[in-house]
FISE-180136 format. One line per field, with one value per residue (C-alpha): residue number from 0; residue in one letter; x, y, z. Coordinates in steps of 0.1 Angstrom, whole numbers, plus 2048, in hexadecimal, padded with zeros to 3 digits. Layout:
BEGIN
resi = [NUM | ...]
resn = [A | ...]
X = [X | ...]
Y = [Y | ...]
Z = [Z | ...]
! end
This chain:
BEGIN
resi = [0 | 1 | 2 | 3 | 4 | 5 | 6 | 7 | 8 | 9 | 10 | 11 | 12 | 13 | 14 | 15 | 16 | 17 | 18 | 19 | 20 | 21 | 22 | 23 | 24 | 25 | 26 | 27 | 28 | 29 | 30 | 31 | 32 | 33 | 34 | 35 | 36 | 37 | 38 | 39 | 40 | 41 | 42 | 43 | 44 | 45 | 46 | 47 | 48 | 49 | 50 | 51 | 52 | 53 | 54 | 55 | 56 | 57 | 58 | 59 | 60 | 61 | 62 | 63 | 64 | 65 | 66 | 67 | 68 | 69 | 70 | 71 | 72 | 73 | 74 | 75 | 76 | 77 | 78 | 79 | 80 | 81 | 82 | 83 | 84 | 85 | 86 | 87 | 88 | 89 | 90 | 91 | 92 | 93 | 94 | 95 | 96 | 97 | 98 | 99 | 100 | 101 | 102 | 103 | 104 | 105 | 106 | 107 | 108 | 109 | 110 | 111 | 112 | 113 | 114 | 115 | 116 | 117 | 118 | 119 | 120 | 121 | 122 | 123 | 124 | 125 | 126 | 127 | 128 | 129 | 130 | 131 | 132 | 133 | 134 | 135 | 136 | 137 | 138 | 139 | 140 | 141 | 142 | 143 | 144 | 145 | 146 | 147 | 148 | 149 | 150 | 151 | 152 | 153 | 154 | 155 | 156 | 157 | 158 | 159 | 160 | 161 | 162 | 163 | 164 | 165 | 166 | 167 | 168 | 169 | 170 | 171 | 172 | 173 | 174 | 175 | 176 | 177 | 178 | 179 | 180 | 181 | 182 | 183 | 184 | 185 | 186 | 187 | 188 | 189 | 190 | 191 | 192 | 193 | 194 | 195 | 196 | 197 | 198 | 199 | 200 | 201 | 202 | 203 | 204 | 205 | 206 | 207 | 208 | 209 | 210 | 211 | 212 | 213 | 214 | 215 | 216 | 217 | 218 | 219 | 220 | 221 | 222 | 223 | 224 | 225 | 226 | 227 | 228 | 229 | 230 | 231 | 232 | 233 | 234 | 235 | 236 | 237 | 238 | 239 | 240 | 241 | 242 | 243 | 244 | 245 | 246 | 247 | 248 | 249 | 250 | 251 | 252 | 253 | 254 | 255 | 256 | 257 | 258 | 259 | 260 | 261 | 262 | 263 | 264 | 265 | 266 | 267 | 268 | 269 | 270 | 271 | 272 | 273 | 274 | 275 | 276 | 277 | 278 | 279 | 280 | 281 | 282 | 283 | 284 | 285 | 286 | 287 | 288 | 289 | 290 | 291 | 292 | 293 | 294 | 295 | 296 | 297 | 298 | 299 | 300 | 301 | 302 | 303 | 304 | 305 | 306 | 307 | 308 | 309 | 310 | 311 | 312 | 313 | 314 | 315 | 316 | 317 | 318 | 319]
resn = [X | X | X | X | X | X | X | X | X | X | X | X | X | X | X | X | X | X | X | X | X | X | X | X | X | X | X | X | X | X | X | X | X | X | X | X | X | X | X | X | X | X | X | X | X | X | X | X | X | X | X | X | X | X | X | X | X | X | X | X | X | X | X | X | X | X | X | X | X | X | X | X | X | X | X | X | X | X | X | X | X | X | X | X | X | X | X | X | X | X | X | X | X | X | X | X | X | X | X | X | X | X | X | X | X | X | X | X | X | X | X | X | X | X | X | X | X | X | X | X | X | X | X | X | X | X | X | X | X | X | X | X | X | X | X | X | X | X | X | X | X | X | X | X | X | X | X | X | X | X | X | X | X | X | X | X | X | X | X | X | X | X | X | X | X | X | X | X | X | X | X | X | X | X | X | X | X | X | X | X | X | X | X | X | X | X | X | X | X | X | X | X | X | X | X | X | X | X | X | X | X | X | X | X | X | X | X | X | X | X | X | X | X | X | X | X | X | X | X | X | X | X | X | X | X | X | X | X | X | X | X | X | X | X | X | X | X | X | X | X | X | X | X | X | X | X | X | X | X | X | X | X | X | X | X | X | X | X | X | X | X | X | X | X | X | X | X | X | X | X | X | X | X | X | X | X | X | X | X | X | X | X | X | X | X | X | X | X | X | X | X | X | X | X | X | X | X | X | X | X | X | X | X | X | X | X | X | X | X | X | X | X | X | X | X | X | X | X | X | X]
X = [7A3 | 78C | 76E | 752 | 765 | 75A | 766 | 779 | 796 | 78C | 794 | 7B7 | 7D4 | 7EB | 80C | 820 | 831 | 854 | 873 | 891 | 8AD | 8C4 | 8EA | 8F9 | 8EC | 8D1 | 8D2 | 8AA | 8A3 | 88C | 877 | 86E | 852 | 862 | 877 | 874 | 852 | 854 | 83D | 84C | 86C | 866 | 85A | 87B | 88F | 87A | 880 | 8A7 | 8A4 | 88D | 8AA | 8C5 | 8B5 | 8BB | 8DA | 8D3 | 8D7 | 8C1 | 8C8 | 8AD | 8A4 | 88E | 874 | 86C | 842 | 84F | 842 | 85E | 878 | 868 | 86E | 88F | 897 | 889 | 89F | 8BC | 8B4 | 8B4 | 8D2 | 8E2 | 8D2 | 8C1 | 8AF | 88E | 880 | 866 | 850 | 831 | 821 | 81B | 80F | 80C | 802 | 825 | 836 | 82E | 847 | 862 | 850 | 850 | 876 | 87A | 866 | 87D | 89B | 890 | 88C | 86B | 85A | 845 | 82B | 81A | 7F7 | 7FD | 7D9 | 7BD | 797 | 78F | 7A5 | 79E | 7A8 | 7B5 | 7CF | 7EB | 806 | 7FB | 80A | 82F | 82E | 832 | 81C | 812 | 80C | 7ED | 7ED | 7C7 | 7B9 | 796 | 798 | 7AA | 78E | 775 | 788 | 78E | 767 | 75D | 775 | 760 | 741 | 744 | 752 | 739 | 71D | 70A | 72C | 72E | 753 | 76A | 78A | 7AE | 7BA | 7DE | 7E7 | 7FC | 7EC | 7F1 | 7D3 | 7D5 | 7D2 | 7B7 | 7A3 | 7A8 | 793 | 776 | 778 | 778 | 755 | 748 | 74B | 73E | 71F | 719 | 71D | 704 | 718 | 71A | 73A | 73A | 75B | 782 | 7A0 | 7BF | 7E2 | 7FC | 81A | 812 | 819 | 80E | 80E | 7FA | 7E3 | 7DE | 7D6 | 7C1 | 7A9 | 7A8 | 796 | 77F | 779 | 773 | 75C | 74A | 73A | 72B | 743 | 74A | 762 | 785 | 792 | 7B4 | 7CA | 7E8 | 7EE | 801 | 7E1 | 7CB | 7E6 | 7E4 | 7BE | 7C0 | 7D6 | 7BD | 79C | 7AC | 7B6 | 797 | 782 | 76F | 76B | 771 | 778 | 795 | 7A1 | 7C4 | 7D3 | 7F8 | 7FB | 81D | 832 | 81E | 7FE | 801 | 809 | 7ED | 7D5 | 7E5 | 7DD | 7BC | 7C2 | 7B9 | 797 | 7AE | 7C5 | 7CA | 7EC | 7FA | 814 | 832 | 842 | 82C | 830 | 858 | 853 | 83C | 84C | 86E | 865 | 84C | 870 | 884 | 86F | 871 | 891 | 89D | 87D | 868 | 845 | 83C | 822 | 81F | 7FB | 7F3 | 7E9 | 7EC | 7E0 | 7ED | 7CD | 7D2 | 7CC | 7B3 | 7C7 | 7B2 | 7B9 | 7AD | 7CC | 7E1 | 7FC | 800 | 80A | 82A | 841 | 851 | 871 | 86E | 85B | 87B | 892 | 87F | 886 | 89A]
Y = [871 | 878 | 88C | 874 | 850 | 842 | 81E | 805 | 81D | 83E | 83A | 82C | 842 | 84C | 84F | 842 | 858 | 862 | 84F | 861 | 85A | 847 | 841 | 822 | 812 | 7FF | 7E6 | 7E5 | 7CB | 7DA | 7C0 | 7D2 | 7BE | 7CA | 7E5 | 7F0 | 7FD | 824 | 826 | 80D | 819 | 839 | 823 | 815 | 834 | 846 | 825 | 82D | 853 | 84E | 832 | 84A | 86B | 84B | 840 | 81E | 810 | 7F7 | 7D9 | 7DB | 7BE | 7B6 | 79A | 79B | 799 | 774 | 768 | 74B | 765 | 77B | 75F | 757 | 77F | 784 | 75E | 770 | 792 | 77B | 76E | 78D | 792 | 7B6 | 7C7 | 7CA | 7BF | 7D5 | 7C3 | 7C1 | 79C | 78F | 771 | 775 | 752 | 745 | 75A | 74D | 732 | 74F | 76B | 754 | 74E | 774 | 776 | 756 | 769 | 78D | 79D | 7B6 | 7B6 | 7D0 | 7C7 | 7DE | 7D3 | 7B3 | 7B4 | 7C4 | 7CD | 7CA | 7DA | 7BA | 79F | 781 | 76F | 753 | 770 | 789 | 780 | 780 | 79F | 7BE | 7D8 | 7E3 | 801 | 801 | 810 | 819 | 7FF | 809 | 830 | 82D | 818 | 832 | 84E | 83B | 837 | 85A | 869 | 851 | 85A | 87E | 879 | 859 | 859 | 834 | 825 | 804 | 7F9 | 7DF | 7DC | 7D2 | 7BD | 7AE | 78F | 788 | 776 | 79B | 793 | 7BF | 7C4 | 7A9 | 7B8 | 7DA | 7CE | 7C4 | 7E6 | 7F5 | 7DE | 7EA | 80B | 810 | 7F7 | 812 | 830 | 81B | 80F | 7ED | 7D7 | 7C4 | 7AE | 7AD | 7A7 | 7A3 | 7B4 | 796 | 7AC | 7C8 | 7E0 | 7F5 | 7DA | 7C2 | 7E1 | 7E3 | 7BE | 7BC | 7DA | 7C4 | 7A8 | 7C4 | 7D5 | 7B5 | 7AA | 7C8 | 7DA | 7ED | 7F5 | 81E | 81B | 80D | 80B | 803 | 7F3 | 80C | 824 | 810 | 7FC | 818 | 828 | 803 | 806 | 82A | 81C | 7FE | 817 | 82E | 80F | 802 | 824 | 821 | 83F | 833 | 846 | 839 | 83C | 830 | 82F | 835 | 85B | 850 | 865 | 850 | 854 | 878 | 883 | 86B | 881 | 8A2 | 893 | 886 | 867 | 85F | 873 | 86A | 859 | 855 | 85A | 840 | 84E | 838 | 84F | 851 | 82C | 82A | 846 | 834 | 811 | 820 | 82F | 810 | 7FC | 810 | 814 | 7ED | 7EC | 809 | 7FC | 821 | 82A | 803 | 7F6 | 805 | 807 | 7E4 | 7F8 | 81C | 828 | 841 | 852 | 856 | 879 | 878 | 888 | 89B | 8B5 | 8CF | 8C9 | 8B0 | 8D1 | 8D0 | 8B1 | 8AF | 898 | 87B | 87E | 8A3 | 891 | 877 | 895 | 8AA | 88A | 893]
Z = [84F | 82E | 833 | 838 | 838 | 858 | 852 | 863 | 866 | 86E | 893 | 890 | 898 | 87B | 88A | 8A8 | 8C6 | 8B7 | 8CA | 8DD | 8CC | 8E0 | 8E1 | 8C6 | 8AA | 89C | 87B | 86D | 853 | 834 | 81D | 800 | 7EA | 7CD | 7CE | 7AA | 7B4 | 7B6 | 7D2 | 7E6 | 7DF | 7EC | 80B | 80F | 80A | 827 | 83D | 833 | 83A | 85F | 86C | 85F | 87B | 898 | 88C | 880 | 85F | 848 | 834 | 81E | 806 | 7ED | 7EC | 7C5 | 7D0 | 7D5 | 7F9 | 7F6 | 7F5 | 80E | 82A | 818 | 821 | 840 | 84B | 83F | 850 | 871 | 869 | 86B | 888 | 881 | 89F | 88B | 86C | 859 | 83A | 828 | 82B | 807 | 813 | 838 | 841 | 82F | 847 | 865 | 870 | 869 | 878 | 897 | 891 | 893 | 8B3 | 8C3 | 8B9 | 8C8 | 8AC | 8AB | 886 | 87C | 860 | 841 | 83B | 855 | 855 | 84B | 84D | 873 | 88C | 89D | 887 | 895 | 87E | 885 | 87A | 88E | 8B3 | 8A4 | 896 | 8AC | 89C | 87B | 862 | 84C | 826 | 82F | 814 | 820 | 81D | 7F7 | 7EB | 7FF | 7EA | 7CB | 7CC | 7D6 | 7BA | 7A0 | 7B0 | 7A9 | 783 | 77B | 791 | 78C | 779 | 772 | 77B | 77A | 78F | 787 | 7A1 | 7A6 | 796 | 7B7 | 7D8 | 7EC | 804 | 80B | 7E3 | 7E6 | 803 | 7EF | 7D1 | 7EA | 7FE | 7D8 | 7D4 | 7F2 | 7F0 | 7C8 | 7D1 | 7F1 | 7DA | 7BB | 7A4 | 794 | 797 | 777 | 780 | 787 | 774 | 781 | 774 | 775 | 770 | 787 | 76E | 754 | 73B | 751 | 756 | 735 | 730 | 74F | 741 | 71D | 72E | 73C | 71E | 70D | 725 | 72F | 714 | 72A | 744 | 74B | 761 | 772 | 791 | 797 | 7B4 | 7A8 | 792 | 778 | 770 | 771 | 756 | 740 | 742 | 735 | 717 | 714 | 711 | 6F6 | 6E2 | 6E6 | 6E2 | 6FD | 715 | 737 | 758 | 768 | 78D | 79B | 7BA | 7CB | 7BE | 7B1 | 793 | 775 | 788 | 790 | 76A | 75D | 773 | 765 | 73C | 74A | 744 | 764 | 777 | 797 | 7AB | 7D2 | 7E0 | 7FA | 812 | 80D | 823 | 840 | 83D | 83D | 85D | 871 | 86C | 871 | 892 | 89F | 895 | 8A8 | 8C8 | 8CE | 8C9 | 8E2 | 8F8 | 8F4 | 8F2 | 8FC | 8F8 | 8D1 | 8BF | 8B1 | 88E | 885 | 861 | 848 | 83A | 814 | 7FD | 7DB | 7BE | 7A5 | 78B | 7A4 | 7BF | 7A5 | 7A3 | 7CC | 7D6 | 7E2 | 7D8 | 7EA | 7E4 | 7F1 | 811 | 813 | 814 | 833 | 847 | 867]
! end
């Protein structure tokens, strides 16, 4: 855990006990959100790479960030009668009826940000699935703040949110809020990026900069907005620090120009491990009953350690 965070999830366990491989096969289904996404790409091939050491395979499809084609997958998934399913909820509550479908049918599910913000939340999703895997929205907004503390001390921010109903992007803007109003600075307002990419990032930060002449700093939900709201301040010539967050190849080079005071890497990895081997456990019947939510702590990228970060597709290879 970060030095100092002490919020909601600093006493969550980060990782579950590691199943014996046993003898056949598995099939896991995979819902990628959108698999053009480096990050949650690299998610998927780690989910690949961890079924691969227990001799199980994946069908892994991708849900386009369109919760109508997320049930649409995880109904077909089902129909191929897969021994798990592993996805991230973009609109949990639209999920239900088939999440309960899965559960009829046998069929464990493990979630990605099922829910957040109290270990104890009680939601209409949450009996059908089996466990879950927290991103650790809480401690990247704690780090995103405490990087922008220490290079604009009393800033007065706004946020780029997602233009996409992602209730875990949503919670992240308000754990972003939280922690700059704890640390004294102003939150002047939100804009959201309704392409999730660096164009939208660069729109998003427009309406900021147009309505915020006095605004010193950004925060973004990933690193491709943070990059567009980079673009955005140099057109506009205003000098604004910028923070992003995922740590992925754009976001880790616009730290290196300084483009970017910092970043926080997510650990799609840890992620696809974790899921992989929770999935895998309730199928072979292991290490029952599992955590009902672990957490993958996130790392701040500055200059000062931008050079030793590994990289995830050298942490997708080490997988065995």
């Amino acid at each position: 855990m970060p030095n100092g965070y002490v919020g909601v999830e600093a006493s969550l366990p980060t990782a579950y006990k590691s199943p014996a491989k046993k003898a056949g096969s598995c099939t896991i289904g995979f819902q990628n959100p959108i698999a053009g996404n480096e990050t949650l790409h690299t998610l998927q091939l780690a989910v690949v790479a961890q079924a691969k050491v227990y001799g199980c395979k994946v069908i892994a499809l991708d849900d386009r960030t369109t919760p109508d084609k997320q049930v649409s997958n995880m109904q077909q998934l089902i129909a191929q009668k897969v021994n798990a399913i592993i996805f991230y909820p973009l609109d949990p509550k639209a999920t239900v009826p088939v999440l309960k479908q899965a559960k009829s049918k046998g069929i464990p599910v493990v979630a990605i940000d099922g829910t957040f913000g109290s270990r104890t939340a009680k939601a209409p999703y949450l009996p059908y699935i089996a466990t879950q895997v927290w991103q650790g929205r809480d401690i990247q907004a704690y780090l995103q703040i405490k990087a922008l503390a220490a290079a604009a001390p009393r800033a007065k921010v706004g946020l780029i949110g997602i233009g996409f109903p992602v209730p875990a992007l949503k919670y992240l803007n308000q754990r972003e809020a939280f922690w700059a109003k704890k640390a004294g600075m102003s939150i002047l307002g939100t804009q959201d990026n309704p392409s999730d990419d660096v164009t939208g990032g660069e729109k998003a930060a427009n309406g900021l900069v147009q309505r915020y002449s006095d605004m010193t700093a950004v925060v973004g939900y990933n690193d491709p907005s943070a990059v567009g709201a980079s673009i955005a301040a140099r057109s506009a010539g205003r000098k604004i620090t910028i923070v992003g967050l995922n740590g992925d190849s754009a976001g880790l080079q616009a730290v290196k120009s300084g483009k970017l005071v910092a970043t926080v890497r997510v650990d799609p990895v840890g992620w696809g491990i974790e899921t992989t081997k929770a999935a895998y456990s309730l199928i072979t019947k292991q290490n029952l009953p599992l955590p009902k939510i672990l957490v993958r702590p996130a790392e701040l990228v500055t200059k000062a350690n931008v050079g030793k970060v590994a990289s995830w597709k050298a942490q997708v290879a080490a997988i065995d």
